[in-house]
C-alpha positions as CSV (number, residue, x, y, z in Angstrom):
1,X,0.8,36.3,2.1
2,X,-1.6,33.7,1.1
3,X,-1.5,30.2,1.8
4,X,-2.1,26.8,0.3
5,X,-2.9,23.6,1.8
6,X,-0.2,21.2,1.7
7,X,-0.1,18.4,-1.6
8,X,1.4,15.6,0.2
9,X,2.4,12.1,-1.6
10,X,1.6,9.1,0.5
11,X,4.5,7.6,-0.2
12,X,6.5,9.7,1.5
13,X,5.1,10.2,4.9
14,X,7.3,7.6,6.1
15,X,10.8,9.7,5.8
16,X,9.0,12.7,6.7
17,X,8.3,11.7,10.0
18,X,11.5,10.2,10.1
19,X,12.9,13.5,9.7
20,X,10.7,15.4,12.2
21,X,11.4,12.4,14.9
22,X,15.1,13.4,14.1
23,X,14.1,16.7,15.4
24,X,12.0,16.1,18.3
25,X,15.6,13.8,19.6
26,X,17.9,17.1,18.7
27,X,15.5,19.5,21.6
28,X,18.4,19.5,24.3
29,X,17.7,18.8,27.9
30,X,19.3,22.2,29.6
31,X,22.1,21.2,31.8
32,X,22.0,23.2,35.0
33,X,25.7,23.4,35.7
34,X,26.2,24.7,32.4
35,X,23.6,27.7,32.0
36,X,26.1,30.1,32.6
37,X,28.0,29.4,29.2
38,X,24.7,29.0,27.2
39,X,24.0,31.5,24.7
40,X,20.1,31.6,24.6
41,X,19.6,33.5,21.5
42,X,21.6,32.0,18.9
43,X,20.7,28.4,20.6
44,X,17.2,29.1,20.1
45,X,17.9,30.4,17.0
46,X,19.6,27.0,15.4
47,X,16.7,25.2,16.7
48,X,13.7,27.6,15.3
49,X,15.6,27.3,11.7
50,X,16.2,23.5,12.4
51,X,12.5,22.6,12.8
52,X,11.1,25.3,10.8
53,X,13.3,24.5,8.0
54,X,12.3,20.7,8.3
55,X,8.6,21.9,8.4
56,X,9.1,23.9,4.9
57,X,10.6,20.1,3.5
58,X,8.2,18.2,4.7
59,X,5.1,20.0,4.1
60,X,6.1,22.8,1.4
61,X,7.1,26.4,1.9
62,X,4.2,28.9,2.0
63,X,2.0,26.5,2.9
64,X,-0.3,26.4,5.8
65,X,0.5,23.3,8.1
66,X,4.1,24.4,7.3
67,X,3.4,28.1,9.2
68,X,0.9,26.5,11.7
69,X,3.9,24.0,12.8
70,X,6.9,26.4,12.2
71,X,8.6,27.1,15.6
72,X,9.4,30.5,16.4
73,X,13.1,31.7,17.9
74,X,11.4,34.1,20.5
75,X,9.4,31.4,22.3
76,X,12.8,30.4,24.3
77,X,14.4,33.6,25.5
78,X,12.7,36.6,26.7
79,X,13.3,40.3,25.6
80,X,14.9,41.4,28.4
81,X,17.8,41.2,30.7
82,X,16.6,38.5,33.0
83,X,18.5,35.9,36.0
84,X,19.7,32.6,35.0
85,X,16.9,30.7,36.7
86,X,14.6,32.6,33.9
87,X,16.2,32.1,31.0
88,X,16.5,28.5,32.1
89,X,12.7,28.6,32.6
90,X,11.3,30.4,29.5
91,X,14.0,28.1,27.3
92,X,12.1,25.2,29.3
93,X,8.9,26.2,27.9
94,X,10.1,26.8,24.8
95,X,11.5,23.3,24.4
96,X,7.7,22.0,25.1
97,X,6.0,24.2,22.4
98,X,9.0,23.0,20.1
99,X,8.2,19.5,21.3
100,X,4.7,19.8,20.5
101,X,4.5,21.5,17.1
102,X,6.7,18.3,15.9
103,X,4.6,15.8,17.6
104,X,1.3,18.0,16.0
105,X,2.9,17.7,12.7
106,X,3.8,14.0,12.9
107,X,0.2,13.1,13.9
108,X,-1.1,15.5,11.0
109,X,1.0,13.1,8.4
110,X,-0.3,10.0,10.5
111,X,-3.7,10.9,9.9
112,X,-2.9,11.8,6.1
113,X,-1.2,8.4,5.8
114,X,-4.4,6.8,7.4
115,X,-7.0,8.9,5.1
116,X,-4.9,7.8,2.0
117,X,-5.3,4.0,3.1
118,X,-8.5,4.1,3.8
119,X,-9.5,6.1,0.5
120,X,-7.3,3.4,-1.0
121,X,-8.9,0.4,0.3
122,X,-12.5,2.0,-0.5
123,X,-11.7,2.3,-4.2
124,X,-10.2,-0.9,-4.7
125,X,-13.8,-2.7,-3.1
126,X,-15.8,0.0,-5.3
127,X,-13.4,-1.5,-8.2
128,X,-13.7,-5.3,-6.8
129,X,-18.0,-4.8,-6.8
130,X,-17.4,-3.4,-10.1
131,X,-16.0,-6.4,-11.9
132,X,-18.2,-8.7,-14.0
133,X,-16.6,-12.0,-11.9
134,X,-17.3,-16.2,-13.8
135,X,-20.3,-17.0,-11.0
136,X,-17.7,-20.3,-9.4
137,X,-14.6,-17.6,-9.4
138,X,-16.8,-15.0,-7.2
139,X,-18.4,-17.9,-5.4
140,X,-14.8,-19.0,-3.7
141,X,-13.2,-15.4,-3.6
142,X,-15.3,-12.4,-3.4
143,X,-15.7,-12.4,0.4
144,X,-12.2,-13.2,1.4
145,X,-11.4,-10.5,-0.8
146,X,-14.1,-8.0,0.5
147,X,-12.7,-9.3,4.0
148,X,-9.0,-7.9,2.7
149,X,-7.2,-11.9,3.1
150,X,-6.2,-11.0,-1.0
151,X,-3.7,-14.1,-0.8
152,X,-6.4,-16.1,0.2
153,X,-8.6,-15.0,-2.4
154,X,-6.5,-15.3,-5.2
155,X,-5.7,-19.2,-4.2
156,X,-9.1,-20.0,-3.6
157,X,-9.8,-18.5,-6.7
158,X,-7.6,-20.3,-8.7
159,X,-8.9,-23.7,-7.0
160,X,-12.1,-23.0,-8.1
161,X,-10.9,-22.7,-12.1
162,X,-9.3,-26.1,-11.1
163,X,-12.4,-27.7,-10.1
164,X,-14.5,-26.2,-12.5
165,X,-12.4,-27.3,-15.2
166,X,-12.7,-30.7,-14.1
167,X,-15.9,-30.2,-13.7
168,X,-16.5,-29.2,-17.5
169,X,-13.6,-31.8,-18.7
170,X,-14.9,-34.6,-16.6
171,X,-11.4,-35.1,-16.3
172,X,-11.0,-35.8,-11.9
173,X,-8.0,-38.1,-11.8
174,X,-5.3,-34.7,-12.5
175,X,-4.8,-31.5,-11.1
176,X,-2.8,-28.2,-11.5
177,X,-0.4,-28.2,-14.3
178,X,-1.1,-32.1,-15.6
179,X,-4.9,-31.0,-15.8
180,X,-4.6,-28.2,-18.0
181,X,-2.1,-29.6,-20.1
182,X,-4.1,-32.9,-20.6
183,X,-7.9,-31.1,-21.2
184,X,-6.5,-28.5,-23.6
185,X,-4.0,-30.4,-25.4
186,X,-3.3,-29.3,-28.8
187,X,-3.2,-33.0,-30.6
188,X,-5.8,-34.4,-28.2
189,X,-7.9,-32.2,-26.2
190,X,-10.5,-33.1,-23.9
191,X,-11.8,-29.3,-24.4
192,X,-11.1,-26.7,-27.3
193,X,-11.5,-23.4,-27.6
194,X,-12.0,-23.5,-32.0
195,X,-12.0,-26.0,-34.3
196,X,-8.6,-26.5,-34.6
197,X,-8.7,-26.4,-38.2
198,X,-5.3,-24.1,-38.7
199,X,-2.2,-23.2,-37.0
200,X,-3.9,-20.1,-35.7
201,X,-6.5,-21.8,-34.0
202,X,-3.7,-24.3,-32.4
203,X,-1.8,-21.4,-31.7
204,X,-4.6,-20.4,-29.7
205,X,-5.4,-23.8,-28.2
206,X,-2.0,-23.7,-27.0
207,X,-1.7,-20.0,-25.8
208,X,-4.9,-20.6,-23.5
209,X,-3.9,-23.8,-22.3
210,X,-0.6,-21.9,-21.1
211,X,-2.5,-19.1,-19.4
212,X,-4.2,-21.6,-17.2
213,X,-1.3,-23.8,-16.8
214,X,0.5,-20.6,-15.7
215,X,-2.6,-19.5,-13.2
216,X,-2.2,-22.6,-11.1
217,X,1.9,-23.1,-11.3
218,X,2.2,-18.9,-10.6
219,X,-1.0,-17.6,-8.3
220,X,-2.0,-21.2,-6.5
221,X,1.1,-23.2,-6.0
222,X,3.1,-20.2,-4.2
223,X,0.2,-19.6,-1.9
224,X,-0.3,-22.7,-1.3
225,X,3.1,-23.5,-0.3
226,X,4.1,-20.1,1.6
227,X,2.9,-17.2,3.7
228,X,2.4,-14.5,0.9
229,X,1.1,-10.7,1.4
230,X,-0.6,-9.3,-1.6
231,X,-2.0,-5.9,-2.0
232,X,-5.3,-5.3,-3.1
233,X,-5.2,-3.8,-6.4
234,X,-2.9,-6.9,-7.6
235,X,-5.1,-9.5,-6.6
236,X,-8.4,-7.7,-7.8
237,X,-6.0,-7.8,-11.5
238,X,-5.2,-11.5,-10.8
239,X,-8.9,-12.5,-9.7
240,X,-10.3,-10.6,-12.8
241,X,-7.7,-12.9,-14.4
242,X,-8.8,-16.2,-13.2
243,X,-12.4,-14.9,-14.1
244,X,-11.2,-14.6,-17.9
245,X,-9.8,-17.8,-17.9
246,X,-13.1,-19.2,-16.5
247,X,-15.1,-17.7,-19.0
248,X,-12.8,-19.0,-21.4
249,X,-13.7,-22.5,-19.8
250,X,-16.9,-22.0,-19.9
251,X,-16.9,-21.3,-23.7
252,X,-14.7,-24.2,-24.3
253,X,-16.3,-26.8,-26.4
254,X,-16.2,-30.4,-25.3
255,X,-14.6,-33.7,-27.8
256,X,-14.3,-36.8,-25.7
């Protein structure tokens, strides 16, 4: 029969083990006072077809790490007609191998899990060094981001679109929200982004303005205010986002 190598998803090595940790608790602990009564076959039986069935669910049947960690009946009785003290031996060692193909096959889906993160985390910095970042919005974030403190990178990242739009507004007595709302008013605005010389181009006067009213009031002021935990392919989309917005800034045209 020929064999494949396992496809495992990442996302599911978490219940897998579950399920073989559940097994490794079932392996009984022989009770001496009760060997008599035991019947070794069809107890080594139910555990073999336990495990092994467990080992065909986690890892696929037919495949390789699910034969190499299968657990075979005949490693906890022996073939022949044999004292008590024996059978109560060779179950013994039985129980150990058992015990150790599970643990084998739950540090196999450890080291999976661990591979997959670190495969993970590669390609989202090969992404990250990828991006074309605004020079102030790479300035405050790119090494806490290369670092892996993403929270911290998207607030920092945010505060520097808030400076650098008072910066290009000359505007230093507002912040957040009030800033962005006051520099790119539509009626009034300290910066614009067209001529304003249609609804369209209020339209987007307005639109932009909202984007970077909406950067500061739904990436800064959360993470600002509360411990937060973002992953890193969100915050490398919400960084590239703060870029845009700065570009946008940067091509803003000046009126007061």
């Amino acid at each position: 029969m020929i064999r494949r190598r396992a496809k495992i998803a990442v996302q599911t090595i978490p219940s897998s083990i579950k399920k073989l940790e559940r097994r490794l608790a079932e392996l009984p602990e022989i009770d001496e006072a009760e060997v008599e009564t035991i019947d070794w076959y069809n107890e080594a039986q139910r555990i073999a077809v336990a495990i092994s069935a467990t080992m065909d669910d986690v890892f696929g049947q037919g495949t390789i790490e699910a034969h190499d960690f299968s657990v075979d009946e005949a490693w906890f009785v022996l073939t022949y007609p044999a004292k008590h003290s024996d059978n109560v031996a060779e179950f013994k060692r039985g129980t150990a191998r058992a015990r150790n193909a599970i643990r084998d096959a739950i540090k196999r889906l450890q080291e999976l899990e661990s591979d997959a993160e670190h495969e993970a985390e590669a390609r989202h910095l090969r992404a990250y060094e990828g991006l074309d970042l605004h020079p102030e919005i790479a300035r405050a974030a790119s090494q806490l981001y290369l670092d892996g403190h993403y929270a911290n990178a998207i607030e920092d990242a945010v505060k520097a679109l808030n400076a650098f739009v008072r910066l290009r507004s000359g505007v230093d007595d507002r912040d957040g929200n009030e800033l962005m709302e006051y520099v790119f008013s539509v009626k009034n605005p300290v910066l614009a982004f067209n001529d304003l010389k249609n609804e369209s181009d209020r339209n987007e006067q307005k639109g932009f303005m909202g984007m970077l009213s909406g950067a500061v009031s739904g990436l800064r002021n959360p993470r600002a205010h509360r411990l937060m935990k973002d992953d890193p392919e969100r915050a490398l989309e919400f960084i590239a986002f703060v870029s845009l917005l700065a570009k946008l800034v940067d091509g803003a045209r000046r009126l007061q």
